[in-house]
C-alpha positions as CSV (number, residue, x, y, z in Angstrom):
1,X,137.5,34.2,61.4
2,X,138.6,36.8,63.4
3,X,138.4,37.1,67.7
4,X,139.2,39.7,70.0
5,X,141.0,38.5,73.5
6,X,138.7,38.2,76.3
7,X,136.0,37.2,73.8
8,X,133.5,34.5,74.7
9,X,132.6,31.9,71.9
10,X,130.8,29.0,72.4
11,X,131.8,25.5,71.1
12,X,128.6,23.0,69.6
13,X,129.5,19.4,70.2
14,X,128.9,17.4,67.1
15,X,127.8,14.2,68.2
16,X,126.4,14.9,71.5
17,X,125.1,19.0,70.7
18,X,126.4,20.1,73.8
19,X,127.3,23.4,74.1
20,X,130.2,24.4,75.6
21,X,131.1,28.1,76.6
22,X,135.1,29.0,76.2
23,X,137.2,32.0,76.4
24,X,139.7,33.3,73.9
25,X,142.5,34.1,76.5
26,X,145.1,34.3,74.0
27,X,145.9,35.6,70.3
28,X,149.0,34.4,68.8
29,X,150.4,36.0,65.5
30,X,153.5,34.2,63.8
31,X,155.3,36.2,61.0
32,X,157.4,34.5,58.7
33,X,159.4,35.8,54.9
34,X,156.5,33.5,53.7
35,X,153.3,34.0,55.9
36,X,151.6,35.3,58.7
37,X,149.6,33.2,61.0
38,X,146.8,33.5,63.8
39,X,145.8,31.5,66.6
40,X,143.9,31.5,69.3
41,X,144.0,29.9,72.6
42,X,141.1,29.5,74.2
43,X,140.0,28.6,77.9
44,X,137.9,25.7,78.9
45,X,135.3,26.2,81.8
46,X,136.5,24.2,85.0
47,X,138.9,24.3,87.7
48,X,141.4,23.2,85.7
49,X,141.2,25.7,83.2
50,X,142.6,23.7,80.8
51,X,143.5,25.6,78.0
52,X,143.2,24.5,74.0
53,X,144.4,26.2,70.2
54,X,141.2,27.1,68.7
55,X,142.2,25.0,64.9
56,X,142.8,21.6,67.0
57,X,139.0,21.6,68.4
58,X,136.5,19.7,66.3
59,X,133.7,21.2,68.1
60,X,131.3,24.2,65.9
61,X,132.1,27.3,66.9
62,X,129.9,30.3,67.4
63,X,130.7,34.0,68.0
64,X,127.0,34.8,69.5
65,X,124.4,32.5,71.0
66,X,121.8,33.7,69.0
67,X,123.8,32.6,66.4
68,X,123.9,29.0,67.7
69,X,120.3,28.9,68.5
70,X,119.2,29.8,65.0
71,X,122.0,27.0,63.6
72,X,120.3,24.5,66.5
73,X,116.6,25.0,65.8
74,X,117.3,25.2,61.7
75,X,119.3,21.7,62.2
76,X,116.4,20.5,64.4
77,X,114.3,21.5,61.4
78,X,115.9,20.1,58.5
79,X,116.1,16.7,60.9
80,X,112.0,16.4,61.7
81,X,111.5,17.4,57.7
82,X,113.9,14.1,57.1
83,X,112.0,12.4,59.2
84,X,108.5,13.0,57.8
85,X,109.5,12.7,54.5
86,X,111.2,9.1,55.4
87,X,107.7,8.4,57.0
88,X,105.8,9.7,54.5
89,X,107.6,7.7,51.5
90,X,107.1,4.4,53.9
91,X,103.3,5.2,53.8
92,X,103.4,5.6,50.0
93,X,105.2,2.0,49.4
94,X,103.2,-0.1,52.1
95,X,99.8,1.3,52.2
96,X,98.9,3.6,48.8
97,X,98.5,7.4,48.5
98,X,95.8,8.0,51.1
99,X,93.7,6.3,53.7
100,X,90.7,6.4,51.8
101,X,92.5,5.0,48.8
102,X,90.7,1.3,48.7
103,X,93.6,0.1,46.5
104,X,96.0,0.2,49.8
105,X,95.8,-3.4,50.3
106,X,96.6,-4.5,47.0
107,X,99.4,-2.1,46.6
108,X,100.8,-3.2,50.2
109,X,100.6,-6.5,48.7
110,X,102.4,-6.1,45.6
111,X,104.9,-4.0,47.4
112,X,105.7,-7.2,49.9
113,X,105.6,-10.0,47.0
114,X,108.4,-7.5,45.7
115,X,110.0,-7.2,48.7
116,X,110.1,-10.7,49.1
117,X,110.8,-12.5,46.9
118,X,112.7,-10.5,43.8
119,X,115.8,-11.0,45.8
120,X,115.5,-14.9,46.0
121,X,117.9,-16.5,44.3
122,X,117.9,-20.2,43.0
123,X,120.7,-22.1,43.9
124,X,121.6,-25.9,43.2
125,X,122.8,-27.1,46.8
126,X,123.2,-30.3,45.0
127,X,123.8,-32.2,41.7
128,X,120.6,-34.1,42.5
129,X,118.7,-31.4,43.1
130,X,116.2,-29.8,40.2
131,X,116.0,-25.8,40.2
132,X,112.7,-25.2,39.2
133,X,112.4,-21.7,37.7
134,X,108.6,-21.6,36.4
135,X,106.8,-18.7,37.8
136,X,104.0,-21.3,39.3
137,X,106.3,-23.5,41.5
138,X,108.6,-19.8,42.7
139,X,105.5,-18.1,43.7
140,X,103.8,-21.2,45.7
141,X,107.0,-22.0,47.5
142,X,107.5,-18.2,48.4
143,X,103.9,-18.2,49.0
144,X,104.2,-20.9,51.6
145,X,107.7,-19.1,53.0
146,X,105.5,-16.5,53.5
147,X,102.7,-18.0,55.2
148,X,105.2,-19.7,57.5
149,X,106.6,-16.2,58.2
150,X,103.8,-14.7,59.2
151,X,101.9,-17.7,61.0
């Protein structure tokens, strides 16, 4: 991307979104038999004025703020969308398609035998003991896991 000297840009913090306004105080062009190159340097705010080469920030960078606003509040966007939609598929699994849908409790219900107890695994902890793997004996045990669990 190209920059003009004296340009302000402002940088988008990844992790944290802050924004950061810096100045490009500084274009460097390197010409080689092979290549050219551009750089720019740009200026932090501070007293320091510490001063940093554009390629080695890790930070977003935007040539207008209207630029980074629409970027912000379309990120913000996608984010709440993921959000419902994460909500919206927990709602589906643990309580049916609507709340008028009188099948909600047995639904919820199959979805929490599945939940617990497909992932149980029978183990012999010793040679004396007897795995049991009828469907009678694994659901009342789980049953009374369960029970326990809850109670």
């Amino acid at each position: 991307m190209e920059y003009n000297v004296g340009q302000v840009v402002y940088l988008l913090g990844n992790k944290s979104f802050t924004i950061l306004p810096a100045l490009i105080v500084e274009e460097v062009i390197r010409k080689t038999i092979e290549e050219q190159t551009k750089q720019y340097i740009l200026e932090l705010p501070g007293e320091n004025k510490k001063r940093v080469v554009l390629d080695n920030i890790n930070e977003r960078v935007f040539n207008d703020i209207s630029e980074l606003r629409d970027y912000m509040i379309e990120n913000t966007r996608q984010n709440i969308e993921r959000l419902i939609d994460n909500a919206m598929e927990k709602k589906e699994l643990f309580f049916g398609a609507s709340n008028l849908d009188l099948q909600s409790e047995v639904h919820a219900e199959k979805v929490k035998q599945k939940i617990m107890f497909d992932n149980e695994k029978h183990v012999q902890k010793d040679v004396k003991d007897i795995i049991m793997n009828s469907k009678d004996n694994k659901t009342k045990n789980k049953e009374e896991k369960w029970i326990k669990y809850c109670f």
